[in-house]
C-alpha angles and dihedrals in degrees: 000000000000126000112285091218111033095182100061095066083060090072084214125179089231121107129269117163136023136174108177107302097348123096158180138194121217087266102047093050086049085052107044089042092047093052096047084042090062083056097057103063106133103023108134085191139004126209113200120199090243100216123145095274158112093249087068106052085046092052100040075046104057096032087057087049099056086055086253120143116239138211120198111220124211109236096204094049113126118240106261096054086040088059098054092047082058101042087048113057091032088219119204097225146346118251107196131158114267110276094022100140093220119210121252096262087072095047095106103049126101102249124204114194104230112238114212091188105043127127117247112229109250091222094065118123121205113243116242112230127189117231088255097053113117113253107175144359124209126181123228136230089279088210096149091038149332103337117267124226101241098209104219116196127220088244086058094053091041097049105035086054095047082051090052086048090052097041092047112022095240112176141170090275096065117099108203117218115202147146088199111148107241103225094085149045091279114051095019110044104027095022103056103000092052106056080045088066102049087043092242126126132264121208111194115199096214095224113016120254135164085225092061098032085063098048097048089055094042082054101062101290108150097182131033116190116204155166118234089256098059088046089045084060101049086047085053096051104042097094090063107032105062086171085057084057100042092048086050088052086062103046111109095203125015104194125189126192146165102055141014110286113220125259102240088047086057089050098045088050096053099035086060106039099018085235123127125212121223134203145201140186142230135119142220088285097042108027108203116350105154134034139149101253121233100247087043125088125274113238122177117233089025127102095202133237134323108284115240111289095018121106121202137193136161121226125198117223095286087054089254122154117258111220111258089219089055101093093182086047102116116188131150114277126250139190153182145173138080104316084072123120113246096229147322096264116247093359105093091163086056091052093056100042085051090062132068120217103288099034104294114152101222096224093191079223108135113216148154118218111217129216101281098044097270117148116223111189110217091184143261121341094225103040107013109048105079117194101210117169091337097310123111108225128199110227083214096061100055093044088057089052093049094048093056087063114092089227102067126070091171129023130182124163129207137168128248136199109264127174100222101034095037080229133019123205111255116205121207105208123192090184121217092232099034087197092061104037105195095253120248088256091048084055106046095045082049091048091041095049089055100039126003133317095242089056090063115121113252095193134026133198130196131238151189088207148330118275100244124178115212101292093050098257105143110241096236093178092064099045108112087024097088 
């Protein structure tokens, strides 16, 4: 197949890569990655030290590059999770930036220091890779279990990032602005791979800020990627930082994944630039399958239409298919196309249990499609789709609710067994005054007057604050277990 990053082969004096005040120009990437890629023949797999530098995009890079698949590696993962991910996918060897104190479980490995300014050999020869071939593998959550290596092809890359392209006109003059960590989909493969593609720049903050958010796209940043959290503190802070609203004015794209951003986030933002968010969905297995496209138009709580090439339907429990004119149908949704992972590596079972019959990948995701095509996520199948008294009720929905009340600085909604309802809608509840907590009556007139009567919330528990993994999803499954 062709180059994933046809760029890079021009040798060019524009910039690539930046993290803070660290850089590389598009030849000087191709040359340091070519010259750690001469150092990888024979690796069957390559583990990176995953950390927010240069020294990453240089070693997925040149990985890439000498046809390997690689396996980003969490820096922060404990060692027991650390240890399967090692067991699992057998690497050949550990990439990490010169000085990184790696854990035991990478003690046995062969380690090669990567070298951002090293000189590719001028006899090196690019190795040819067919579409199929496995580019990455990234592990998921690993929330029901030990974490599973989603085996992403090069045609999946290839052909998720040329879909973004195409959703949000994304070109080689954007300059994306982000703070995304670089072990997973988000901040890795759409956040440095992507503008690599298009042969545009990516300029990574480090640790996220508002302050710095604000001078690198005042600076010339088109394009800024984000969680909700990240988004809920610049909502927070735009009062105060007229240069953070200014630097959002000039964005041409603000972009947020990873999980739903709330309602009233989406409506601060825009009362005080003028600017929407949009957002899009995909996970480890899919990539993206789902945005609001540039030139659509921004809806809060959506996450916009099927990218090219990706086709889309929701099913309800019996795999039946839910009407696509019935705008309160909810069914899991379920893909196919492209943009899919090859396989869960070394779990063929797995594999199988993840597909419906004809090649549908089964997301576990729960959604209804409005009128005009738009997606809305409801939540998780398994802990986000509450049956209360016969109704099907979306977990979203209800936190959006929640979140639009002054009360209430954090919401998450689960359900609980009830005798009478079968489930109850359970509100979690981080209150804004912690000394004066909204009541649960408060709340459920407040959650019955926006949506229906039978989504209210029946039981309420307090919290300090939310249990959130790295990207800023609330860990549902642990809430009640502190």
């Amino acid at each position: 197949m062709p180059p994933l990053f046809p760029a890079l082969q021009q040798g060019s004096d524009l910039p690539a890569v930046q993290f803070g005040e660290r850089s590389l120009s598009y030849g000087e990437l191709f040359a340091a990655a070519e010259a750690l890629a001469a150092r990888l023949d024979g690796a069957v797999r390559v583990v990176v030290w995953a950390t927010s530098s240069l020294e990453t995009a240089v070693g997925v890079v040149a990985t890439l590059s000498a046809g390997v698949p690689v396996v980003p590696l969490n820096p922060k993962s404990g060692a027991s999770e650390l240890g399967h991910i090692v067991s699992d996918s057998a690497p050949s060897l550990v990439l990490a930036a010169p000085g990184d104190e790696l854990p035991p479980a990478l003690a046995d490995l062969p380690r090669i220091d990567i070298d951002v300014r090293a000189t590719a050999p001028a006899d090196r020869t690019p190795v040819a890779r067919a579409e199929d071939d496995p580019a990455l593998v990234v592990y998921t959550s690993g929330t029901t279990g030990p974490p599973k290596g989603a085996v992403l092809s090069r045609r999946a890359v290839a052909a998720t990032l040329d879909a973004l392209a195409d959703a949000w006109q994304w070109t080689e003059e954007d300059v994306l602005v982000h703070a995304l960590p670089l072990f997973h989909v988000h901040g890795l493969i759409l956040g440095v791979l992507g503008p690599l593609r298009r042969g545009g720049a990516v300029r990574h903050l480090g640790r996220f800020g508002t302050e710095a958010v604000a001078r690198e796209l005042t600076k010339g940043g088109t394009m800024l990627f984000g969680v909700p959290t990240m988004y809920h503190r610049i909502a927070e802070s735009l009062e105060t930082e007229p240069e953070l609203v200014e630097g959002l004015r000039r964005a041409r794209l603000l972009v947020s994944g990873s999980a739903a951003l709330p309602v009233h986030d989406h409506e601060r933002i825009h009362a005080a630039t003028g600017c929407r968010v949009i957002e899009r969905y995909g996970m480890t297995e899919t990539l993206i399958t789902t945005s609001v496209r540039a030139d659509g138009r921004p809806r809060a709580g959506t996450v916009g239409v099927p990218l090219a090439g990706v086709e889309l339907r929701l099913v309800d429990e019996q795999d039946g298919l839910v009407p696509e004119d019935d705008p309160e149908g909810v069914g899991e949704i379920q893909v196919r196309g492209p943009n899919l992972f090859t396989s869960y590596l070394n779990r063929p079972e797995a594999t199988a249990e993840a597909f419906a019959p004809g090649g549908w990948f089964r997301t576990g995701d729960v959604a209804v499609r409005e009128a005009d095509g738009y997606v809305r996520i409801v939540g998780r199948k398994a802990t986000d789709l509450i049956k209360s008294g016969g109704y099907k009720i979306g977990a979203g929905e209800i936190e959006n609710a929640l979140l639009e009340h002054p009360g209430v600085r954090e919401a998450a909604v689960t359900g609980e067994p009830d005798a009478d309802l079968g489930e109850r809608v359970l509100a979690w509840i981080v209150p804004a005054d912690p000394a004066a907590p909204p009541a649960l009556a408060e709340l459920s007139d407040h959650v019955a007057a926006r949506l229906s009567p039978y989504k209210r919330p029946r039981a309420v528990r307090y919290l300090d604050r939310l249990p959130r993994n790295d990207m800023g999803k609330v860990l549902k499954r642990t809430l009640g277990n502190d």
